[in-house]
N, C-alpha and C positions, 0 to 999 in steps of 0.2 A: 237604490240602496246598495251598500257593497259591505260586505261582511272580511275580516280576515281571521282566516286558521293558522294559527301557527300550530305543528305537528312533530313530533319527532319518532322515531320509527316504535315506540311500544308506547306514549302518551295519547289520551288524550285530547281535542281540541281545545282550544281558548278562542274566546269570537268578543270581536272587540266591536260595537255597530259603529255606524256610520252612516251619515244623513240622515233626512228626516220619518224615513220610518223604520218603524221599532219591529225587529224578527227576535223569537225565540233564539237562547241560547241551544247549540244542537253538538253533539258530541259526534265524533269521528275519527276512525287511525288509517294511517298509511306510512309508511317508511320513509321519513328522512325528508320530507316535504313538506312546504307552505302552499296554500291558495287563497286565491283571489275568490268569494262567493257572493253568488248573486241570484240564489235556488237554482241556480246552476255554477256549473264551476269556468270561473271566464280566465283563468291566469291561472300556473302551475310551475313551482321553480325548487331545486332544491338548493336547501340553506348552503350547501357548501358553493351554488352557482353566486350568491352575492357578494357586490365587488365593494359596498359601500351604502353605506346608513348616514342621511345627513336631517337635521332637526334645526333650521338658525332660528326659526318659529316657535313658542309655545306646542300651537297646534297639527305644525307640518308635520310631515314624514315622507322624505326621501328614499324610496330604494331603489341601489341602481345595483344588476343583475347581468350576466354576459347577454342577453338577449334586447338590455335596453334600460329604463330607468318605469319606474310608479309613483306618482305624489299623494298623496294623502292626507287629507285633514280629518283632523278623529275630534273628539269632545273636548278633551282636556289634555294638560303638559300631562297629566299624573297617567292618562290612557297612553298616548306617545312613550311615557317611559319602560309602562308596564309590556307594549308590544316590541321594544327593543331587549329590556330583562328577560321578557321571555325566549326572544331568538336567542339570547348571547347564553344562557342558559343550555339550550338545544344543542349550541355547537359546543359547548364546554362537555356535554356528555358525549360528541361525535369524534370530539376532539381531547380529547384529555390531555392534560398537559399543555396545549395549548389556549395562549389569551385568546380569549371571547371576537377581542378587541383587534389583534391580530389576525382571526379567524374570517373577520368584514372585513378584513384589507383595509376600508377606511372607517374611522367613527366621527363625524362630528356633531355635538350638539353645543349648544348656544340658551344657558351662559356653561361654561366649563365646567361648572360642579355640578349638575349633571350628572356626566361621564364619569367623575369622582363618586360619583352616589352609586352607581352602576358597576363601576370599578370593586365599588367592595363589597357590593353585593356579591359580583361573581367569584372573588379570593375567599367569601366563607363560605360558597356549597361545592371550591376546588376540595379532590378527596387523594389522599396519598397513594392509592389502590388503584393504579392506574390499567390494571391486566399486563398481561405479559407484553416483555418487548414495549411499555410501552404506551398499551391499545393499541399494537398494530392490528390486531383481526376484527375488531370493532370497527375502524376507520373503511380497512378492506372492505368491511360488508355494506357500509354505508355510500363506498364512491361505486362500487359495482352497481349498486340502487341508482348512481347519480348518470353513471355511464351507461345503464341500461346492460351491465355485462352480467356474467353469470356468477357465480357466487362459487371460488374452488375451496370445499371441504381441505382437501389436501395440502392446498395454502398456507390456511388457517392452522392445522395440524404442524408443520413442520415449523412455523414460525413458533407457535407456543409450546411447543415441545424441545425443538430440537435446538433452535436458535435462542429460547430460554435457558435451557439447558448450560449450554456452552457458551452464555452469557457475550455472548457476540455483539457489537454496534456494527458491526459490516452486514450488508443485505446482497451477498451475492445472487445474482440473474443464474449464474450454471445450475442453480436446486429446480429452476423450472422454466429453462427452455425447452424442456418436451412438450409444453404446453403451447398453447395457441400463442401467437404475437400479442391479440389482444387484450388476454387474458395476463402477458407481462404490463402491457401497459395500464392495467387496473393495479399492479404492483407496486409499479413505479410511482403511479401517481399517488401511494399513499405519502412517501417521500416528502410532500409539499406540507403536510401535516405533522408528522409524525417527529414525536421531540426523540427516540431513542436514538435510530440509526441514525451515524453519523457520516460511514463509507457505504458508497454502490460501487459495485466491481463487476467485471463481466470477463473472457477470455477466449480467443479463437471461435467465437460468433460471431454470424454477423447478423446489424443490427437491422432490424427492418424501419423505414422513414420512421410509421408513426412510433415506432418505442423510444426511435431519436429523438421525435419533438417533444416527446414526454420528457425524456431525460433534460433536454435542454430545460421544457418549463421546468421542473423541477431544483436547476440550476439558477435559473432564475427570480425563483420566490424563496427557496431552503434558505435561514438561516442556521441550520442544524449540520448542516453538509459539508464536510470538511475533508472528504477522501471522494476523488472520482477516477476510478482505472478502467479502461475500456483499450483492454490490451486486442492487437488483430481484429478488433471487429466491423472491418471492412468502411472506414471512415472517410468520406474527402474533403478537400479544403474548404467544400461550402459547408460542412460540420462546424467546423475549427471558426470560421467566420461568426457560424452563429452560435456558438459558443462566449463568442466574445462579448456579441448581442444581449445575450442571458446574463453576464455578468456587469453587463453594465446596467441594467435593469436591474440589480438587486445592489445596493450599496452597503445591507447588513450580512451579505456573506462571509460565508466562515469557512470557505475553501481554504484549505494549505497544502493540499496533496492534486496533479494533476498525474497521472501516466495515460499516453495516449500514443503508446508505441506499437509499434509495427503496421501504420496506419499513413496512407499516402497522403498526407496534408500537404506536401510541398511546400516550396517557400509563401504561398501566397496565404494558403491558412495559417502555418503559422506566422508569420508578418501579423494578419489580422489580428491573432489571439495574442503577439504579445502586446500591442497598443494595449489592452487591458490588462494584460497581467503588469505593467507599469503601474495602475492604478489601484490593486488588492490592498486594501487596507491594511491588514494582516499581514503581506508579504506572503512568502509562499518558502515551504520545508522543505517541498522532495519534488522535481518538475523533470519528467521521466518523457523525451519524446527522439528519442533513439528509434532508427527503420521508420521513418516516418516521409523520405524522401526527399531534404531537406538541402539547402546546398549553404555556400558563402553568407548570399543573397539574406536568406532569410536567417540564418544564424547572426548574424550583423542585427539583425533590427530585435533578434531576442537579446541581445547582449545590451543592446542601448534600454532597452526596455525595464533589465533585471537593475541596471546600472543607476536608473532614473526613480526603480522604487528606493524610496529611503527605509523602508522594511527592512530589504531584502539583504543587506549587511548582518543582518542578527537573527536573521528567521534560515536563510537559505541550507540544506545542509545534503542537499543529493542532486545533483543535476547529471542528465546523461542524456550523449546525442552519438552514443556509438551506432554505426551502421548507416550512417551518413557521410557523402561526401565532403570532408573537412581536413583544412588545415590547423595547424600544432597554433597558428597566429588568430585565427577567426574569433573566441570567446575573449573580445577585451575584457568583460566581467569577471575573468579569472585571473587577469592579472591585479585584481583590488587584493591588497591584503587583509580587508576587511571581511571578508567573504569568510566566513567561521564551519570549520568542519565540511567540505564541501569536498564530495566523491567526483571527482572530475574523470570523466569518461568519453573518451571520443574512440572515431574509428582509424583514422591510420594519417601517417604524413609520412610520406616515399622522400621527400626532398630533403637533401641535407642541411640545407639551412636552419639551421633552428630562432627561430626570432630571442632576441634578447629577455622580455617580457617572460616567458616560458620558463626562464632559470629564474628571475626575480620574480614569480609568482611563490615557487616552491621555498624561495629565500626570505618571503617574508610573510607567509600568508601567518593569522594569526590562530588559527584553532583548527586546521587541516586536521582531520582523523583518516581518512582512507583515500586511497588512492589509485582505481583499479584501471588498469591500462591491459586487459585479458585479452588475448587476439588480437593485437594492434599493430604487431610488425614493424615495433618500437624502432626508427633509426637510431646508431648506434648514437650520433652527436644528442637525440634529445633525451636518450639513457645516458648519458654525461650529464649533462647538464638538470637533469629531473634530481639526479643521487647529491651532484654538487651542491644542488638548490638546498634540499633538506638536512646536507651535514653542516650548512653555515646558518640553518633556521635556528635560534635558540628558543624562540617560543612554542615549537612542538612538541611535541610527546606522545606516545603509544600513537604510532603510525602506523596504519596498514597499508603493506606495497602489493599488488596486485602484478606481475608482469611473467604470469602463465600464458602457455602459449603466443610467446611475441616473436619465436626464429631468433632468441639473440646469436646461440650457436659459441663459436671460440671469440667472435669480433668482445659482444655483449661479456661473455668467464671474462677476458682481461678486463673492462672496465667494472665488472664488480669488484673485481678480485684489487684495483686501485682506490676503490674509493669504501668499501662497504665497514671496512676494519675500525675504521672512525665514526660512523654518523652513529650517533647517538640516540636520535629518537624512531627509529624503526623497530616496532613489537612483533610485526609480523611480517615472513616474507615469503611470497608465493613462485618461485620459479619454476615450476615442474613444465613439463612439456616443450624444452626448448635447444632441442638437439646436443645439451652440453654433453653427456658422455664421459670421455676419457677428460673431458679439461677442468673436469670436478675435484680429481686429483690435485690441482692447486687451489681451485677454488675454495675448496672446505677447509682448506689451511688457513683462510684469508677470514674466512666466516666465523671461525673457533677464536678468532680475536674480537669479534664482535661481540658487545657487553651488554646490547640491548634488546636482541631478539629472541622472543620466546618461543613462538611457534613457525617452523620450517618448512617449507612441502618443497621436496625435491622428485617428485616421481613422473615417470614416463622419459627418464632421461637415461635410459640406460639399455636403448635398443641399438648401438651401433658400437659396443666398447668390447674390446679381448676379452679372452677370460683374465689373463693376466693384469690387466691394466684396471678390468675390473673388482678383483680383488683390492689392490692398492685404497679403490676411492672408498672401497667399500672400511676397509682400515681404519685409515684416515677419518671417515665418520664416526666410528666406531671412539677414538682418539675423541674427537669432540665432543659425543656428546656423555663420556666417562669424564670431560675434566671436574674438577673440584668444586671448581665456581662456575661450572654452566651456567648462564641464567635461559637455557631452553628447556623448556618442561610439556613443547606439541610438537613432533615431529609426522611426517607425512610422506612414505614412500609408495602411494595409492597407486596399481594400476601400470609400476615396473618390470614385471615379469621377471622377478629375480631367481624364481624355485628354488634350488638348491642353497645357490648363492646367499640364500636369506639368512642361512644360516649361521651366518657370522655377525648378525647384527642383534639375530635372538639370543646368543652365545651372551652380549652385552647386557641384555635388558634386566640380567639376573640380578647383576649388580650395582643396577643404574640407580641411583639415587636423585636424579632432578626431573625423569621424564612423568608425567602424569597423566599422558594423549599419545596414543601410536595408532598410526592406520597406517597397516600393512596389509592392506585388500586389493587383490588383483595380482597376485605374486606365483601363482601356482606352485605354491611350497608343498603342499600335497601331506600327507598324515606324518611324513617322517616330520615335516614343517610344525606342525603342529602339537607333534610331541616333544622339541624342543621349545616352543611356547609354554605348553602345559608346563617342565620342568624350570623356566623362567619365573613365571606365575609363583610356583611356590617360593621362592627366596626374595621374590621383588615384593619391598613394602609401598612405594612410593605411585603405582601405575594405577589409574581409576576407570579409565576407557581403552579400550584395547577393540578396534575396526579392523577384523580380519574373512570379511566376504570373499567368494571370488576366491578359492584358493584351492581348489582340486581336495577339499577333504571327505572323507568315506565317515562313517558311523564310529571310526574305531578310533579316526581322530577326535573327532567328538568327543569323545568319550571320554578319551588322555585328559582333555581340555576341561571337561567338563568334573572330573574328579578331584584334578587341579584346584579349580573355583570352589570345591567345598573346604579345601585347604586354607584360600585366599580370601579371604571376604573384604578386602578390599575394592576388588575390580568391583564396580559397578552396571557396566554396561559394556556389553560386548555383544558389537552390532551386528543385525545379521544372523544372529545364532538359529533364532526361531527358524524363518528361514533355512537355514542351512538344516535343519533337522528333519524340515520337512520335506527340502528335494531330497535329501538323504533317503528318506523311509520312500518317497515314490518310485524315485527309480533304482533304489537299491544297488546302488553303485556311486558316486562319487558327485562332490556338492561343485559347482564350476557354476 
């Protein structure tokens, strides 16, 4: 005789008999578990180990479990159904939010309506009240019973508090790598359930195997899972491989975010993982695998890969491989014009050649929005030809140019200073750190005829200029952004070390009528600096953020500033201040 209990962790048994002799019905609890009885217990499995329920029989019962399969012949279809209703039951309260049906990985019964009978049974005892997050601490408590692991209070606690709270779908790992490995991987593994979060993210960790293979399975069963960042956490190309593995194991994925940067994949893992990222149904948004140690090699086979999804033209809109060894020619994918809104990022090309392709990308892509080339040691030919691309695009708009820190120096001021006066659709443009100096002096001239940029960042370019010479540029700015019809309203002198000198640009701001963003932090203008800000303040109507950190001032500037601001109530934020008040009061002497 063989009896089964289905149980769930505060119910209950149910005892369904089987063969020919009759045992009393008998009541019992245990958490989250089924058995097999026989006045003793011969099998024990929990509901979330079952991989599939199959019925083509009236009277059969198949269940197959990671450890094997059980067949069953019970009395009647009506008994078979009632100990399927009741498992799908079990896991509808294990799993909330989650099909029953789903939850078996497979259902079949024979004939079909059935499973329809079943089906709606389980949609009228689904309840909207699902706990927080979700029932993430539900599930928690359920797979740590399943894993045999221990049960963290503290878990529990932050997830229905804190991540409730701040209404979060991201499950970042940094809240509890103080804790054990294993006890991440009872985390993780709710993941594979769990219908709220939809990003896991982790950073400067590293991972230990098993919380990788958790993460993989995780990847491999989620259709929930649609952001995975696993920035620095010590990754190799046999990751990346099985990475690939997990997604092709799951066909209802919902991944569109990968970041797997600063992580040695090499060409060979990535090679592996993009055969499948070919295949994402969805296409893919943001695919982030920059410092990953990547060469030609395997950039070529991601490029055929992004090339061959037919998604990937309307989904793609972030791609970044900077701090790899690459040339300006390696992303054929970036020369598709089709490619919409796409932050194209790489790390450098020393050679002057500029392939053809590189100026026809920028010349016709169709939905380009940013463009960041930061630390890239732009040759001057593909800063030619990047400016040329974008002044003969007619299909762009509000573009952001990124090419801080690239050494352009006097070569890069002349070709701005040729081509910048015309392009039309650059909103923003980021030059600061790039040895210009004294050659800003013409430069700014060139830029004041520019009709489309709104926010500016010139800072860190002003450590090698006369004082006389630096007057001039400083003028000249001054000219620009007083004209009439500015259309800049973010300027950015961050980080210039201008002291003194600032003071002719705060002189302007009194009567500036188009700016509405200034960061002027990092300047060591020092309290006299600051009391010509304060007297700006009052007569400017138009300024709402004003970032002045970083500036040598004592309590007494503060103060100017801060008397100011009861005048102004305009400004809104002005970063830093707290801050600033509080090195003030410690060390009683000056905010730096």
């Amino acid at each position: 005789m063989l009896c089964i209990s289905v149980l769930v962790y505060d119910c209950v048994s149910v005892f369904v008999s089987v063969g020919l002799i009759a045992v009393k019905e008998k009541v019992d609890t245990c958490p989250c578990c089924r058995f097999l009885l026989s006045f003793q217990i011969e099998q024990t499995f929990n509901y979330l180990d079952i991989q599939g329920i199959t019925s083509n029989k009236p009277t059969q019962l198949l269940l197959e479990y990671d450890r094997g399969q059980l067949s069953l012949k019970l009395g009647s279809v009506e008994d078979v159904d009632e100990v399927v209703a009741h498992i799908g039951s079990c896991l509808h309260r294990i799993c909330p939010g989650l099909s029953p049906a789903k939850a078996m990985k497979k259902l079949t019964l024979k004939p079909p309506e059935r499973t329809a009978v079943l089906q709606s049974l389980w949609e009228d005892q689904a309840t909207t009240d699902l706990g927080p997050c979700g029932g993430f601490s539900h599930m928690y408590w359920c797979l740590c019973d399943q894993l045999g692991l221990p049960f963290r209070e503290e878990v529990q606690w932050d997830v229905d508090t804190i991540y409730q709270t701040q209404d979060t779908r991201e499950l970042n790992l940094q809240d509890f790598v103080h804790l054990d490995n294993r006890d991440l991987v009872a985390i993780i593994v709710v993941l594979e359930y769990n219908q709220w979060f939809t990003k896991l993210s982790t950073k400067d960790y590293k991972l230990s195997t098993d919380v990788c293979e958790q993460i993989l399975r995780v990847v491999a069963r989620s259709s929930r899972l649609e952001e995975l960042v696993l920035e620095n956490a010590g990754l190799r190309s046999d990751f990346a491989q099985k990475l690939a593995n997990a997604l092709t194991c799951n066909p209802a994925s919902a991944l569109h975010t990968l970041n797997l940067t600063n992580n040695s994949l090499e060409d060979k893992g990535v090679s592996a993982l993009s055969a499948q990222l070919a295949k994402l149904p969805m296409g893919l948004k943001h695919l982030n695998l920059s410092k990953t140690s990547v060469s030609q090699k395997g950039v070529n086979s991601l490029a055929q890969a992004l090339s061959a999804n037919p998604a990937v033209p309307t989904t793609l809109t972030h791609l970044d491989l900077c701090g790899n060894s690459l040339r300006g020619d390696d992303l054929s994918v970036c020369t598709s014009p089709a490619v919409i809104s796409l932050d194209y990022v790489f790390s450098h090309r020393r050679s002057k050649d500029v392939p053809h392709s590189f100026k026809q990308f920028f010349g016709t892509a169709l939905a380009l929005s940013s463009v960041n080339l930061s630390g890239t040691k732009l040759p001057l030919e593909a800063l030619k030809a990047l400016l040329l691309g974008l002044g003969c695009n007619p299909n762009l708009s509000e573009v952001s140019l990124d090419l801080s820190s690239s050494e352009l120096r006097s070569g890069g001021s002349q070709i701005l200073e040729g081509c910048i006066a015309e392009i039309p659709n650059i909103s923003s443009l980021d030059i600061s750190d790039n040895g210009l100096d004294s050659d800003l002096t013409t430069l700014l001239v060139w830029l004041a005829k520019n009709r489309s940029i709104r926010h500016l960042s010139l800072g860190k370019n002003f450590n090698n200029i006369k004082s006389k010479n630096l007057s001039q540029v400083l003028d000249n700015l001054v000219h620009m952004i007083q004209e009439e019809e500015s259309p800049l309203t973010s300027l950015s002198l961050a980080d210039s070390k201008l002291k003194g000198d600032l003071s002719i640009v705060l002189n302007a701001l009194g009567s500036n009528t188009s700016l509405i963003r200034v960061d002027i932090s990092g300047n060591g203008m020092g309290d006299m600096g600051a009391k010509m800000l304060a007297k700006a303040l009052q007569i400017n109507t138009k300024l709402r953020t004003v970032m002045w950190d970083k500036n040598n001032v004592s309590l007494q500037g503060l103060q100017d500033v801060a008397a100011a601001l009861e005048k102004y109530v305009s400004v809104c934020v002005c970063h830093n201040l707290y801050l600033s008040i509080l090195h003030c009061t410690s060390s009683h002497g000056c905010f730096g």
